[in-house]
C-alpha positions in Angstrom: 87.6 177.7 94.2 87.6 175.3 91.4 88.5 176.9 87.9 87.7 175.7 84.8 87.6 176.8 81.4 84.9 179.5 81.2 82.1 179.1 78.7 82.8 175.5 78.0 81.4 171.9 79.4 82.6 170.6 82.0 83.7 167.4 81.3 86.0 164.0 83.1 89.1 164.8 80.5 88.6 168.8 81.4 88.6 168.6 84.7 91.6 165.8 84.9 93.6 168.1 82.7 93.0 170.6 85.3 93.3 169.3 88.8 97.0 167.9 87.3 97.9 171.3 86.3 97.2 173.2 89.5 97.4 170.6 92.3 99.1 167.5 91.2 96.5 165.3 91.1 97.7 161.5 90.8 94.3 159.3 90.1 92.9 158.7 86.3 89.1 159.5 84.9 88.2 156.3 87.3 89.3 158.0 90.4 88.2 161.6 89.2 84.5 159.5 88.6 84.1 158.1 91.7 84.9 161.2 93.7 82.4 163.4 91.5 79.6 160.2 91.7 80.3 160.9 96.2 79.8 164.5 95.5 76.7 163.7 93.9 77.4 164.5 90.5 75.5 162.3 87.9 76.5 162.4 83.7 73.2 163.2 82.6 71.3 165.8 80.1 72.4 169.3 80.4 69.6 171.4 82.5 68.0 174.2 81.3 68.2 177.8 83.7 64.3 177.0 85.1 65.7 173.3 85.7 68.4 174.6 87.7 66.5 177.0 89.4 63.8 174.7 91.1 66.4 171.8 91.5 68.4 174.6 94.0 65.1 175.6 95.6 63.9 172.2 96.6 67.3 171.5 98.0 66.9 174.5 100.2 63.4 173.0 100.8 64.9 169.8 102.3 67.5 171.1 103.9 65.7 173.7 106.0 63.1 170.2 106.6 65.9 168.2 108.1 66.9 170.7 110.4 63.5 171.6 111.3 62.2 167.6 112.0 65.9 167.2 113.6 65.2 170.4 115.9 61.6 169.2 117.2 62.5 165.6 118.0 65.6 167.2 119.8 63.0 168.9 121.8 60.9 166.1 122.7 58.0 166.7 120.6 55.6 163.8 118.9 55.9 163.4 114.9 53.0 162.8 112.9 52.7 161.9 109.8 49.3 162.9 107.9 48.8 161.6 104.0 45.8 160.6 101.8 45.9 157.9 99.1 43.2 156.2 96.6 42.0 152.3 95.7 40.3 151.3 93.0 37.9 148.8 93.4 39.0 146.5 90.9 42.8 146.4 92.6 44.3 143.2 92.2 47.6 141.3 91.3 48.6 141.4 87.8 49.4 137.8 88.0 48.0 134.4 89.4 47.9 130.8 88.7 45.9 129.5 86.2 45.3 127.0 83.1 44.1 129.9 80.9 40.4 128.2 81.1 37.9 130.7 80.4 36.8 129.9 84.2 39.9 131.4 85.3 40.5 134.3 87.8 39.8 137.3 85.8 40.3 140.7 86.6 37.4 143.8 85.6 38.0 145.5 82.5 37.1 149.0 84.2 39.2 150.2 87.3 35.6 150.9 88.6 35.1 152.7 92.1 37.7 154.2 94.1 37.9 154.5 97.7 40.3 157.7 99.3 41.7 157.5 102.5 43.0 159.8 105.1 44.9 159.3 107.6 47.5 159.6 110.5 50.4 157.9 112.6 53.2 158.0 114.1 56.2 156.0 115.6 53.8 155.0 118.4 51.2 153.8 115.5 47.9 155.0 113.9 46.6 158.1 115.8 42.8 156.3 117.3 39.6 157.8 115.3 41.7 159.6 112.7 40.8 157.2 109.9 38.9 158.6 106.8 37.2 156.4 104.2 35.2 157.7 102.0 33.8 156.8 98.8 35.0 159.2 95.3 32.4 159.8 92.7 34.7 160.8 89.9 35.7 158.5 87.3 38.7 160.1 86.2 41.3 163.4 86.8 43.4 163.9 90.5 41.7 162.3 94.1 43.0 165.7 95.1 40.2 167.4 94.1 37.4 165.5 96.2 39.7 166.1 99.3 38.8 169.8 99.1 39.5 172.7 102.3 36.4 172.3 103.3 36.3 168.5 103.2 40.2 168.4 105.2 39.4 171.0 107.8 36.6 168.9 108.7 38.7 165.8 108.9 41.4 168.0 110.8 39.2 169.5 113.6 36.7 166.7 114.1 38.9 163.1 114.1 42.5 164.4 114.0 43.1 167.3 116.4 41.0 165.3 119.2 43.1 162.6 119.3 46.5 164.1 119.1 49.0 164.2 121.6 50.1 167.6 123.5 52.3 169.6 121.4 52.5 167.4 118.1 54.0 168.2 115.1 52.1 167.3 112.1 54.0 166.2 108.9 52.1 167.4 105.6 52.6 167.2 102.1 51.9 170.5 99.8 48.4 169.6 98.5 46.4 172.7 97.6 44.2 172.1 101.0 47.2 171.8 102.8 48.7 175.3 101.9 45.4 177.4 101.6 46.3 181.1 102.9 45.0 183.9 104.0 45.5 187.1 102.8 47.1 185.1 99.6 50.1 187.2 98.0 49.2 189.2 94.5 50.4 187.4 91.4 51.7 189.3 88.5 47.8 189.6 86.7 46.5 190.9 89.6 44.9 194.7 89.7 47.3 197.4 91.1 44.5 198.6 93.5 44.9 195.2 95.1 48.4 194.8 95.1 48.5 198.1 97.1 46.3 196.7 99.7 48.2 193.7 100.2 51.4 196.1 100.8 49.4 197.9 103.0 48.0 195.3 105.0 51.6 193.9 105.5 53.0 197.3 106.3 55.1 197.0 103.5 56.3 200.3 102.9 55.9 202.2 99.1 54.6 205.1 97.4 51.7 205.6 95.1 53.8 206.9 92.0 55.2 203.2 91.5 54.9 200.9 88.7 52.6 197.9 88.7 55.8 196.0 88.1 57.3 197.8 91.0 54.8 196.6 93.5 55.1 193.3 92.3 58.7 193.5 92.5 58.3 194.7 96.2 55.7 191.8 97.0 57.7 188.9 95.7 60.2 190.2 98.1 58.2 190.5 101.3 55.5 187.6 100.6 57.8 184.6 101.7 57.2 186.6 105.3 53.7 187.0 105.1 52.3 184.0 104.0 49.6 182.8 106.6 48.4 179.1 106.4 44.4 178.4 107.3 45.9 174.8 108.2 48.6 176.4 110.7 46.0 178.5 112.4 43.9 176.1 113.4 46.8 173.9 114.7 48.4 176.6 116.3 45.3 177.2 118.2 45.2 173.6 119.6 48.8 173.8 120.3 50.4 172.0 117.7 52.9 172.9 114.9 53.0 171.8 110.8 55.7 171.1 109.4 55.9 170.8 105.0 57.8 167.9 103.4 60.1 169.7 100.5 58.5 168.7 97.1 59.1 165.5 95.4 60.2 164.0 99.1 58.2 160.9 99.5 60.6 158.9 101.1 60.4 161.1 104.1 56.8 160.3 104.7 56.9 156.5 106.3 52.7 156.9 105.4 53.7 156.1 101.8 55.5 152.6 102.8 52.5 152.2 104.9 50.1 152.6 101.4 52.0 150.4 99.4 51.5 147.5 102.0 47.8 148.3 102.4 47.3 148.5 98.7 49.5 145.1 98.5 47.5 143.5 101.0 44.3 144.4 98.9 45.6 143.0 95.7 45.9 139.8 97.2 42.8 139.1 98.9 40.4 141.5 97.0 38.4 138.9 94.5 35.0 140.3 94.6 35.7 143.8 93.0 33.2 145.6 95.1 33.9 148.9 97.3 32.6 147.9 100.3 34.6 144.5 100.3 37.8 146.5 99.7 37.1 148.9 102.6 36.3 146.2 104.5 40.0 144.8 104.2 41.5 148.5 104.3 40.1 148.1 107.7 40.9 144.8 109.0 44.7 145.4 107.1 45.1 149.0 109.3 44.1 147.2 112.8 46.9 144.7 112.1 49.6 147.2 111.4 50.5 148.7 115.0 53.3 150.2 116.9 55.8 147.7 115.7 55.0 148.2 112.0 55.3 151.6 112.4 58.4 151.9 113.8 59.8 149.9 111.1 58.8 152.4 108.2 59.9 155.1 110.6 63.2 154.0 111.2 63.3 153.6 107.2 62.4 156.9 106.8 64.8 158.5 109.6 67.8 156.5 107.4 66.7 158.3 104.3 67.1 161.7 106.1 70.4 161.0 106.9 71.6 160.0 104.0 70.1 163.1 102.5 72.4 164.7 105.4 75.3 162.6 104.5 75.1 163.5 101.3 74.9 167.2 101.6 77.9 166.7 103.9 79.9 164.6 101.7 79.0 167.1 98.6 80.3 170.2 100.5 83.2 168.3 102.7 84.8 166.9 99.4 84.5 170.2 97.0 86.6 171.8 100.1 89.4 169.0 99.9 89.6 169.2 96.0 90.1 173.3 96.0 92.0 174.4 93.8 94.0 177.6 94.4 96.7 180.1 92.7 100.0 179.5 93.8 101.1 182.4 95.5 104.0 183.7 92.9 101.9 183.5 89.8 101.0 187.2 88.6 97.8 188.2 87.3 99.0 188.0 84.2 100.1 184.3 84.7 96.9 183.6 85.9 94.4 185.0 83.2 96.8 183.6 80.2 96.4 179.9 81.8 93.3 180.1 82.7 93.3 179.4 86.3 92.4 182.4 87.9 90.6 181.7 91.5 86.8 182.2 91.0 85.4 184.7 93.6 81.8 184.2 96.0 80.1 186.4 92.7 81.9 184.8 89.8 80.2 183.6 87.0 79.5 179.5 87.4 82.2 177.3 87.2 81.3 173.8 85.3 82.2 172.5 89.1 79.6 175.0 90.6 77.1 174.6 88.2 76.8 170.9 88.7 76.9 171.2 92.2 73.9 173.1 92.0 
């Protein structure tokens, strides 16, 4: 493994120093750059442990999505993408032609009334009936809250699920209506009387001499297992499978490219400010955009998982080539005094480790 100078930054100059030392390395702080910049590494602001932590789990998180969206179109199986988005109905350019005339184009003050939408598609275009429109009555805070469990189960069993074809899978974000659970695992604040009943139910085995923080201990363990999405029922039942985008992943949803051209399209022809004209073009806009248009954003998007693979690949492939390993007469002793002892599975983090997390 790579070694480096334990407890200290890792730095261009530190790491040049060291790859000449223990395998000859010939290239200058330009070469050593550009290799680290195809790894993936980036000279930014040091990361604090929680930083570090979520930044490795969301990796897992796209990972284990590219293998699983790779695995089901291997199989044969229809992808469908399912998002919602908002438009207010004062959504225009920012910029026209004009002679500054106080008869001039001019945009409302207020962002006024919003419209949200739901709805679905695929490679094959816009799954028929599946389009929701609906008109928001809050002012401000997150569109989110409007499209509630109640409100997206309806939308799911009534206008999507009827229309879908045989076996599809069913790309979601993780909205809170999207992840709704059953059975929902204990947090750390909840009674210890209900923590044992969650074991219990999951035939989690313990005994009733241990600690609150025990049982928690035992259901963060055991809950990743157990989790039981309302959403996934109801597909499952109608034969169809869900699969989560990892967080912060919207360039794997070709529904977003699909947004910013509707909401584009609004902004230029939307001069009358009201709702109702802006549906009106939300509508005419979506029966325009068909199978070709959608297989454009979807070919966009299947390029960004590969180069999401690619990079994963090129990450791992080129820490392998730039090993750097004891020579096989140096002693122990050698080895601690310089430095460049080799860095076992359980070492501590190497600065070469670290930012490869």
């Amino acid at each position: 493994m790579i070694s480096t100078p334990k407890k200290k930054l890792p730095t261009v100059r530190k790491l040049l120093t060291k790859l000449r030392e223990t395998i000859n390395f010939k290239g200058g702080s330009t070469s050593l750059k550009l290799i680290l910049w195809k790894m993936g590494f980036k000279w930014k602001k040091t990361r604090n442990n929680r930083g570090a932590l979520i930044e490795r789990d969301i990796r897992s998180k796209r990972v284990a999505y590219l293998c699983a969206i790779k695995k089901y179109r291997e199989e044969g199986q229809t992808i469908i993408y399912e998002d919602e988005t908002f438009i207010h109905s004062s959504h225009t350019r920012p910029k026209n032609w004009t002679d500054d005339t106080p008869s001039g184009y001019m945009a409302p003050v207020s962002k006024g009334q919003r419209l949200i939408i739901v709805y679905a598609g695929g490679r094959t275009g816009f799954i028929p009936g599946s389009l929701l429109i609906f008109k928001s009555h809050l002012k401000t805070g997150d569109y989110h809250s409007e499209m509630n469990v109640t409100n997206y189960q309806k939308w799911l069993t009534e206008k999507l699920i009827p229309n879908l074809p045989p076996k599809s899978v069913l790309v979601v974000d993780n909205a809170p209506y999207h992840t709704m659970q059953f059975n929902k695992a204990p947090t750390s604040q909840t009674m210890k009387a209900k923590m044992m009943e969650w074991l219990t139910v999951n035939k989690v085995p313990f005994h009733d001499r241990m600690l609150k923080i025990q049982l928690y201990d035992l259901i963060k363990t055991h809950k990743p297992l157990h989790k039981n999405f309302v959403m996934d029922n109801i597909m499952v039942a109608y034969g169809h499978t869900v699969l989560r985008l990892p967080p912060y992943h919207p360039d794997l949803n070709p529904i977003e490219l699909v947004w910013a051209d509707v909401k584009q399209s609004v902004g230029a022809e939307n001069v009358s400010f009201h709702l109702d004209d802006v549906a009106k073009i939300c509508e005419k806009w979506f029966s325009g955009f068909g199978t070709e248009n959608w297989g454009k954003v979807c070919d966009r998007t299947k390029k960004n998982e590969k180069e999401y693979i690619k990079k994963e690949g090129i990450r791992e492939n080129t820490i392998e080539r730039i090993i750097i390993r004891r020579s096989e007469d140096s002693s122990d002793s050698d080895s601690s005094d310089n430095d460049t002892t080799e860095l076992s599975e359980n070492s501590d983090l190497s600065g070469v480790e670290l930012l490869d997390e």
